[in-house]
C-alpha positions as CSV (number, residue, x, y, z in Angstrom):
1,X,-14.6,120.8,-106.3
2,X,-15.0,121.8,-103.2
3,X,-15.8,119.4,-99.9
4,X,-18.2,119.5,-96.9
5,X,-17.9,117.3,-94.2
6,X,-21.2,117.0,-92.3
7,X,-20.2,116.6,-88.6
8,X,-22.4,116.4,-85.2
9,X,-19.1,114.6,-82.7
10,X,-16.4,115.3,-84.6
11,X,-13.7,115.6,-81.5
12,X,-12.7,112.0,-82.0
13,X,-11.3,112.5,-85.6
14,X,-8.7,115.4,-84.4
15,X,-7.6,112.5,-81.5
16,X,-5.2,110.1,-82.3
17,X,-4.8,106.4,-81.4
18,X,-8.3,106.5,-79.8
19,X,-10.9,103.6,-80.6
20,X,-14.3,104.4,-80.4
21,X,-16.6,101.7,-79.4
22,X,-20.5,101.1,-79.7
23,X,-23.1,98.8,-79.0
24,X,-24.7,98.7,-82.7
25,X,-27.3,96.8,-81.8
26,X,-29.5,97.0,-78.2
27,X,-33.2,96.6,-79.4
28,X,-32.8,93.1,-78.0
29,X,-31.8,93.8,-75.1
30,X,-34.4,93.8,-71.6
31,X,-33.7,96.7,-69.7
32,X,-36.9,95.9,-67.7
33,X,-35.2,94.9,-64.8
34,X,-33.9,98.5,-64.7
35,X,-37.8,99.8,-64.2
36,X,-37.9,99.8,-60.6
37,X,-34.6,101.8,-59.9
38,X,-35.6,104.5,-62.9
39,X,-39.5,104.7,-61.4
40,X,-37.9,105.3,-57.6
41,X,-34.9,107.7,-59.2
42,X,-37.6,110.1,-60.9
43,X,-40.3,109.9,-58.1
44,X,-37.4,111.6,-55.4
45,X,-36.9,114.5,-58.3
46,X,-38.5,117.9,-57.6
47,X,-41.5,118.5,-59.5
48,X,-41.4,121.1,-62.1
49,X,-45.3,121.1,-62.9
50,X,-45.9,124.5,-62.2
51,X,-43.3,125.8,-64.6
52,X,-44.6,127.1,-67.8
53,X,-42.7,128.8,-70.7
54,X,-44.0,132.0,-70.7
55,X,-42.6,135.1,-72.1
56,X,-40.9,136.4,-69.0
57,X,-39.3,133.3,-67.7
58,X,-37.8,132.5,-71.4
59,X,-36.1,135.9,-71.0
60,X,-34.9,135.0,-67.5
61,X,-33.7,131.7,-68.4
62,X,-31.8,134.0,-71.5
63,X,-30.5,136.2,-68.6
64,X,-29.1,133.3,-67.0
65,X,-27.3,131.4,-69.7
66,X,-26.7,133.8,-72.0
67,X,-23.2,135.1,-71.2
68,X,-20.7,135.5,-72.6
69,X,-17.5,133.4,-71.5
70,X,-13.7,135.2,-71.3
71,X,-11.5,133.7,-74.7
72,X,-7.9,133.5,-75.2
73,X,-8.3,134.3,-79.3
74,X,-10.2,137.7,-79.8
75,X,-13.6,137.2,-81.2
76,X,-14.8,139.1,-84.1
77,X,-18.5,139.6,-85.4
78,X,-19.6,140.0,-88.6
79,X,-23.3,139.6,-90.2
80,X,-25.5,138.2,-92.7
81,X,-28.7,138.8,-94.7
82,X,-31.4,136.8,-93.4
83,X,-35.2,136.2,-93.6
84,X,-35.4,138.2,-90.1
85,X,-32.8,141.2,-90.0
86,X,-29.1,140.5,-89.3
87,X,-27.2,137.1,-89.0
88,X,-24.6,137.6,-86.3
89,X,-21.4,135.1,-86.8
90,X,-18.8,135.1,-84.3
91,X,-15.7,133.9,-85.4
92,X,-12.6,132.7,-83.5
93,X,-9.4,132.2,-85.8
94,X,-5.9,131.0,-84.2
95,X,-3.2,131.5,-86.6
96,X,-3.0,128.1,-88.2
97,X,-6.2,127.3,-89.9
98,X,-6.1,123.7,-91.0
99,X,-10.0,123.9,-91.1
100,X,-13.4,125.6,-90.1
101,X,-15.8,124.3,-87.8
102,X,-19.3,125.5,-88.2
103,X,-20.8,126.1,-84.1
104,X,-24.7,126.2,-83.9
105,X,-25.7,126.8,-80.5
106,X,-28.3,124.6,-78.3
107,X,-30.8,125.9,-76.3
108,X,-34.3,124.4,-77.6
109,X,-34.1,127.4,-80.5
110,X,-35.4,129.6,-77.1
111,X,-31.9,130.7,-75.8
112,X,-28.3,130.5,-76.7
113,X,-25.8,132.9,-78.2
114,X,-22.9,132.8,-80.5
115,X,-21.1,133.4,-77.8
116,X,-22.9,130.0,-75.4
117,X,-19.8,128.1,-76.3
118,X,-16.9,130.4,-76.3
119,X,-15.0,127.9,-74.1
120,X,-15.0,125.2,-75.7
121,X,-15.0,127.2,-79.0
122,X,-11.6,128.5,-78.2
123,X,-10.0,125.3,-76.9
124,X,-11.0,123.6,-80.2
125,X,-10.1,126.5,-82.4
126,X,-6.7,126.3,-81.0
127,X,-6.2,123.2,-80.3
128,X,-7.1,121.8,-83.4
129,X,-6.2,124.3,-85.5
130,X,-9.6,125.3,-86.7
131,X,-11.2,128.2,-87.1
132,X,-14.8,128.4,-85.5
133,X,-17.9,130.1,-86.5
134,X,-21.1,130.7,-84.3
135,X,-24.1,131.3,-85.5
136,X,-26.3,133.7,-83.6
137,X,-30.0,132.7,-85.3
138,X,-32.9,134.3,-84.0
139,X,-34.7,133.1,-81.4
140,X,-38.3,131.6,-80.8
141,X,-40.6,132.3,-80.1
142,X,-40.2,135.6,-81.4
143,X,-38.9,133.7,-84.3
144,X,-41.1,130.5,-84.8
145,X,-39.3,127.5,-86.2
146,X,-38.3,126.5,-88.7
147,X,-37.1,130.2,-88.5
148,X,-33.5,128.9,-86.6
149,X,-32.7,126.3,-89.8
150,X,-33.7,128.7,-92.6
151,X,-30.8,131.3,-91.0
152,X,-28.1,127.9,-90.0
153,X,-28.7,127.0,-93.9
154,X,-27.6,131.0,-94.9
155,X,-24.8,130.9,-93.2
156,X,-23.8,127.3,-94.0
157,X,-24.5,127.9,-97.9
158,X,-22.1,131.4,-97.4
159,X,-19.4,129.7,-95.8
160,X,-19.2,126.8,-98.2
161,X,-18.7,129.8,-101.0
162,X,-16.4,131.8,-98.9
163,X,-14.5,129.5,-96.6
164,X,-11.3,129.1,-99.2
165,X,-11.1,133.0,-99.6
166,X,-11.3,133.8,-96.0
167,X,-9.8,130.9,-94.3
168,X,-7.5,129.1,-96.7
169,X,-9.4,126.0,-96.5
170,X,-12.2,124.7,-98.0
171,X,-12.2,121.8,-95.0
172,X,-15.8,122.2,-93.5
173,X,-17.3,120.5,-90.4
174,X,-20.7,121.3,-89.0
175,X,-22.0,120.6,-85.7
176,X,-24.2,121.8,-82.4
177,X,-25.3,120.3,-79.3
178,X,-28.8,119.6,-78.6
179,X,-30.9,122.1,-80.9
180,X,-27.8,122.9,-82.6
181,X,-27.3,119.3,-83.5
182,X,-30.8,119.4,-84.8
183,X,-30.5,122.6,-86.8
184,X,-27.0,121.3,-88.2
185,X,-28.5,118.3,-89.2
């Protein structure tokens, strides 16, 4: 039978001797003293009223963020079938796989790569023995969501099939930051 381990922080669990602590419970709590500080911190930020997500500044925000980041473990690409075209998955695999991590991008489904996290992709991948896949979903708004999870959900459902075969494990963990984490969840 095979095992998936849904996963949005998962860092702690390949971390030894570390306790995590957390406030379970702060709906109690009266942070209204705090309203006078937050009020004065957010009227000295610059205004951004005047920005609006059109077409050309969504493709130079991509321009900007979207690059890719140098890697000690050679990427490779490989693609998918989806609803839209091609898939792209870009995969980083150190030499002992003791598991596969599942990367889905952020970026408010607008921008983002496979290749956004690279970095930190390759740190974990060998660091922790794992190998890691990025999923390179289509975009909005040339894509409208729900368009990002249908793809994340293609590629999830593949690996779970393929992961043992390919990787040697069938230890899966899924995660993404900000519209990742929403699209893994």
């Amino acid at each position: 039978m095979r095992r998936l381990t849904f996963v949005i922080a998962f860092i702690g669990l390949f971390i030894p001797n570390i306790k995590v602590l957390a406030q379970q419970d702060n709906f109690g709590v009266d942070y209204s003293a705090y309203l006078p500080e937050i009020r004065s911190f957010y009227a000295k930020q610059p205004s951004i009223s005047n920005f609006v997500l059109t077409p050309e500044n969504i493709n130079l925000i991509r321009i900007f963020f979207d690059k890719p980041q140098k890697t000690v473990l050679t990427p490779k690409q490989i693609e998918l079938d989806g609803p839209y075209g091609k898939i792209g998955i870009r995969i980083l695999r150190p030499e002992k796989i003791e598991a596969v991590y599942l990367n889905i991008h952020g970026g408010g489904n607008l921008w983002g790569t496979a290749s956004s996290d690279d970095s930190i992709n390759n740190d974990l991948a060998r660091t922790c023995h794992v190998a890691v896949l990025s999923v390179d979903y289509h975009l909005a708004p040339e894509y409208p969501y729900p368009g990002q999870i249908k793809e994340c959900s293609i590629v999830t459902k593949w690996l779970i099939e393929t992961s043992k075969k390919l990787f040697g494990t069938d230890k899966i963990f899924i995660g993404g930051g900000s519209a990742g984490a929403q699209n893994t969840a």
